[in-house]
MDTraj code that builds the backbone (N, CA, C; nanometers):
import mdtraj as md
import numpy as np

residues = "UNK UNK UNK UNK UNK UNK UNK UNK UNK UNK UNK UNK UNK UNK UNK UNK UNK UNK UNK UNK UNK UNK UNK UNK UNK UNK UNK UNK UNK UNK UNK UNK UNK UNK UNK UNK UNK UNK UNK UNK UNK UNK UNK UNK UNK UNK UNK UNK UNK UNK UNK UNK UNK UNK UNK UNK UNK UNK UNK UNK UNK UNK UNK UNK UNK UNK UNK UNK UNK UNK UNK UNK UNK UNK UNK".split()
xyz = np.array([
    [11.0295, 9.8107, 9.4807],
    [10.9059, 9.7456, 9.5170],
    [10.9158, 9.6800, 9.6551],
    [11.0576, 9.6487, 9.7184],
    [11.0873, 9.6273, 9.8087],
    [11.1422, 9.6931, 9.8992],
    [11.1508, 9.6869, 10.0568],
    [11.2213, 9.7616, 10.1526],
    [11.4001, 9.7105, 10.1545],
    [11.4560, 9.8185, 10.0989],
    [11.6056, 9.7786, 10.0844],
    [11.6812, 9.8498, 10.2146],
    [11.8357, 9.7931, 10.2241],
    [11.8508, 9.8310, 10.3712],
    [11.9488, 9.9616, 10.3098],
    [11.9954, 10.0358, 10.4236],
    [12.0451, 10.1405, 10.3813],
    [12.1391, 10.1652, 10.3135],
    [12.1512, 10.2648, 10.2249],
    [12.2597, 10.2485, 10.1296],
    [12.4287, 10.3102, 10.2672],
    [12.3833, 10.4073, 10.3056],
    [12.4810, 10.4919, 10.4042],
    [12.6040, 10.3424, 10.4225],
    [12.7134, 10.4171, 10.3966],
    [12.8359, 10.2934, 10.4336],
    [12.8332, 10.1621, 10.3271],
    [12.7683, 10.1781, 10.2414],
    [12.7865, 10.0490, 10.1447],
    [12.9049, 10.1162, 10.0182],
    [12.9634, 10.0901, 9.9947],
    [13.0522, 10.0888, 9.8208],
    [12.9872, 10.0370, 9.6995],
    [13.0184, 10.1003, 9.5969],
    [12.9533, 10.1246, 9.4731],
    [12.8902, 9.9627, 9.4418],
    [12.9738, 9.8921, 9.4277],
    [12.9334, 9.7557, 9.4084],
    [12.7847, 9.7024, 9.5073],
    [12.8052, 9.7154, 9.6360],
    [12.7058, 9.6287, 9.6891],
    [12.5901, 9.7233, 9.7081],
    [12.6286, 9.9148, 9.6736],
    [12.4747, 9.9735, 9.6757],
    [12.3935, 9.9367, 9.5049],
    [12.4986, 9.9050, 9.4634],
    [12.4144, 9.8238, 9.3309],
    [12.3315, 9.7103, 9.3375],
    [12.3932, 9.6361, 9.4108],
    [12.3549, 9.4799, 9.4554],
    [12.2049, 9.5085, 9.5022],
    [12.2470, 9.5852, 9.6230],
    [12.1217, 9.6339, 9.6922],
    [11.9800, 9.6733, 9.6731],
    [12.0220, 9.7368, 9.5189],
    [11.9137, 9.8184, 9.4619],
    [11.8616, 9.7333, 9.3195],
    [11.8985, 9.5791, 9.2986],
    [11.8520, 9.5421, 9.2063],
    [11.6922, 9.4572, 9.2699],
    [11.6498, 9.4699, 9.1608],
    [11.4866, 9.4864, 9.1728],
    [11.4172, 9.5394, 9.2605],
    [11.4532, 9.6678, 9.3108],
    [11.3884, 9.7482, 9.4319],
    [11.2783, 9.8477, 9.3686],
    [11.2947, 9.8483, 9.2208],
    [11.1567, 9.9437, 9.1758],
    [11.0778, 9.8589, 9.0627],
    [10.9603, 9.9196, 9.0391],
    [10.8919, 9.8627, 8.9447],
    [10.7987, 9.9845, 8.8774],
    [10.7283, 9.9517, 8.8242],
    [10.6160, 10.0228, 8.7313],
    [10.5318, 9.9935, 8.6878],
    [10.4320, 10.0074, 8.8095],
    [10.2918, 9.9083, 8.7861],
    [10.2133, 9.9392, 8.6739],
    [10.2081, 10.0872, 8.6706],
    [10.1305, 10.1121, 8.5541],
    [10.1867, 10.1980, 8.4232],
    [10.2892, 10.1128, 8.3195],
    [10.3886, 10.1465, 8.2408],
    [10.2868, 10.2451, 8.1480],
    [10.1644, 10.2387, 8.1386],
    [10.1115, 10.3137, 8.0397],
    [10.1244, 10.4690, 8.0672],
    [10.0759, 10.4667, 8.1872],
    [10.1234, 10.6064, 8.2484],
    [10.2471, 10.7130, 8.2108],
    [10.3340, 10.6064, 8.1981],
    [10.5157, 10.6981, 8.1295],
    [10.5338, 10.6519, 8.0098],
    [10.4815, 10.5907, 7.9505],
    [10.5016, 10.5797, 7.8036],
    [10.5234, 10.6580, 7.7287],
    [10.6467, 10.6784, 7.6672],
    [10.7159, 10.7770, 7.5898],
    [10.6965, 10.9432, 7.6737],
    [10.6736, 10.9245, 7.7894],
    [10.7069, 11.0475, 7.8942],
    [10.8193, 11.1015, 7.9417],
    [10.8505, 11.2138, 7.9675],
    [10.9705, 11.2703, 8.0519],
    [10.9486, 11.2762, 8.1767],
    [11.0408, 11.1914, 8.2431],
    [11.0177, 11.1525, 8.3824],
    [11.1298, 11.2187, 8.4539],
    [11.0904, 11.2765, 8.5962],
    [11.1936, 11.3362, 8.7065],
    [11.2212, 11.2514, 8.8007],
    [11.3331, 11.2380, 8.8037],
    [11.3562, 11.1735, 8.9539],
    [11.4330, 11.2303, 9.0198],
    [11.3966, 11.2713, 9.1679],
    [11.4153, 11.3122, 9.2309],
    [11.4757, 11.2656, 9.3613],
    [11.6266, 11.2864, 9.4116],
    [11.6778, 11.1865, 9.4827],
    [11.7421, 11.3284, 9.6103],
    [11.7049, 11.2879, 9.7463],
    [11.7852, 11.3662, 9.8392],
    [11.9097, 11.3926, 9.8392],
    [12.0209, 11.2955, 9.8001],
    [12.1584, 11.2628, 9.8214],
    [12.2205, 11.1648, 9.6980],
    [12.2969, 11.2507, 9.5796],
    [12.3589, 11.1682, 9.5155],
    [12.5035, 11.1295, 9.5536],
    [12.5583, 11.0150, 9.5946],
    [12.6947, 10.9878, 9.6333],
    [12.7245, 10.8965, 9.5171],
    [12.6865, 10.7723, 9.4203],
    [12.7585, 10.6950, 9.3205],
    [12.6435, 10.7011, 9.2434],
    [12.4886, 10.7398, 9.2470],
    [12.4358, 10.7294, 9.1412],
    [12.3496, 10.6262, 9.1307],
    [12.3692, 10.5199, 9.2586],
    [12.2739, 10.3835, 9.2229],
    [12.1624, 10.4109, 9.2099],
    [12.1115, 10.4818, 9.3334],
    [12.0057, 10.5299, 9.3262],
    [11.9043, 10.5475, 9.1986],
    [11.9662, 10.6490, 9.1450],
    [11.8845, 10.7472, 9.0095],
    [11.9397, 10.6074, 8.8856],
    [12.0352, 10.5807, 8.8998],
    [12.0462, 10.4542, 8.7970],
    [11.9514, 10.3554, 8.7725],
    [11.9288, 10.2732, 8.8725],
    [11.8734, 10.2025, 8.8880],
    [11.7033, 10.2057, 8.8806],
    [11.6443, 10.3383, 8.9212],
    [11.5235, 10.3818, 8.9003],
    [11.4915, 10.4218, 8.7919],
    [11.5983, 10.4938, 8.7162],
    [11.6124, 10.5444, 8.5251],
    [11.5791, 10.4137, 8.4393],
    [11.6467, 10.3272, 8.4729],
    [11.6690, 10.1699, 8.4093],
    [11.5137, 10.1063, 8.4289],
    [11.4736, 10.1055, 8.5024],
    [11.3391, 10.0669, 8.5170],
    [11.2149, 10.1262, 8.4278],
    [11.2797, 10.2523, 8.4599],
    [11.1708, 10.3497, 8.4101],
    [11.1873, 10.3316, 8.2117],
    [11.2934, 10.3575, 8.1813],
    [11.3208, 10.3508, 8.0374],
    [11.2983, 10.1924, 7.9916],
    [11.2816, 10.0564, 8.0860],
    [11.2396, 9.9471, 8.0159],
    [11.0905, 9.9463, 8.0511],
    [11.0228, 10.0103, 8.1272],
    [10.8687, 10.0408, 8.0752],
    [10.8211, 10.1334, 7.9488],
    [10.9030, 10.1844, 7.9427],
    [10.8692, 10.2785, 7.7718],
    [10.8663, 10.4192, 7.8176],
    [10.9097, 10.4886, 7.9479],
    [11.0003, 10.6326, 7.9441],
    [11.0497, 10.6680, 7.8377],
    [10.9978, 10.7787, 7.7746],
    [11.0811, 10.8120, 7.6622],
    [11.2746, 10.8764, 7.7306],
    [11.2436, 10.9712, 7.8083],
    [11.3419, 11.0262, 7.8521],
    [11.3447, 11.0180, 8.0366],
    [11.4611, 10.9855, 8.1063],
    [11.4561, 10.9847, 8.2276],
    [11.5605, 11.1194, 8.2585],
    [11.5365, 11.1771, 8.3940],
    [11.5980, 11.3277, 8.4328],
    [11.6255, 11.2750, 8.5669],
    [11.7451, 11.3076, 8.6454],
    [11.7765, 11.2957, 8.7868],
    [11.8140, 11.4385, 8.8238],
    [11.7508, 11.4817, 8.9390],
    [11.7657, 11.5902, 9.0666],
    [11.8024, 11.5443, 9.1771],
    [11.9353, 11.5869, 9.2429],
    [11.9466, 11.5923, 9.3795],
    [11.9607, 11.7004, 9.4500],
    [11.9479, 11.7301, 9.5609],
    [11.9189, 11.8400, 9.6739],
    [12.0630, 11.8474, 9.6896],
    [12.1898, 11.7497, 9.7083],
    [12.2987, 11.7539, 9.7575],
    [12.3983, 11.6217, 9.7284],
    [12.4865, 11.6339, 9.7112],
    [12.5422, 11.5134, 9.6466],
    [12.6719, 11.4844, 9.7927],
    [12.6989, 11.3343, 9.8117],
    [12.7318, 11.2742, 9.9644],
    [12.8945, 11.2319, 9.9134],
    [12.9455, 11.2322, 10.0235],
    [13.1383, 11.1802, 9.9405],
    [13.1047, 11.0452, 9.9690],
    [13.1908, 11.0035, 9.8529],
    [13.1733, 10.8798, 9.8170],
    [13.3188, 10.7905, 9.8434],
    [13.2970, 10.6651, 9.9457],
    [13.3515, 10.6218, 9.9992],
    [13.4646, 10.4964, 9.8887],
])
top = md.Topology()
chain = top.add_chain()
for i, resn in enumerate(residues, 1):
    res = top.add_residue(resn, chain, resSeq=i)
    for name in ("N", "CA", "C"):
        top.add_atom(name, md.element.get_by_symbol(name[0]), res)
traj = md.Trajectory(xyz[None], top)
């Protein structure tokens, strides 16, 4: 919901840090008990799609799915 700074060069710990409360779900009715995609350019630790899954499944997502294009080495 917020502009977070870049993950590039952070370690597992502080791209977590980074990414807490960065999404929301304004309108939970919408995914309610839905199968949701998320779709991420670059998986390197996962915060990413974690952190957006977690959101999504405490609005009432029935099931969350992650896609990446390419996955980044992880520092």
């Amino acid at each position: 919901d917020f502009d977070t700074p870049p993950q590039v060069g952070l370690k597992r710990a502080a791209r977590e840090a980074n990414l807490k409360g960065a999404f929301s779900v304004s309108r939970p009715d919408v995914i309610c008990d839905q199968v949701v995609l998320i779709i991420d350019d670059v998986f390197t630790t996962g915060s990413t799609i974690s952190a957006a899954a977690a959101t999504l499944r405490q609005a009432g997502a029935r099931q969350v799915l992650g896609l990446t294009a390419a996955t980044g080495r992880y520092i």
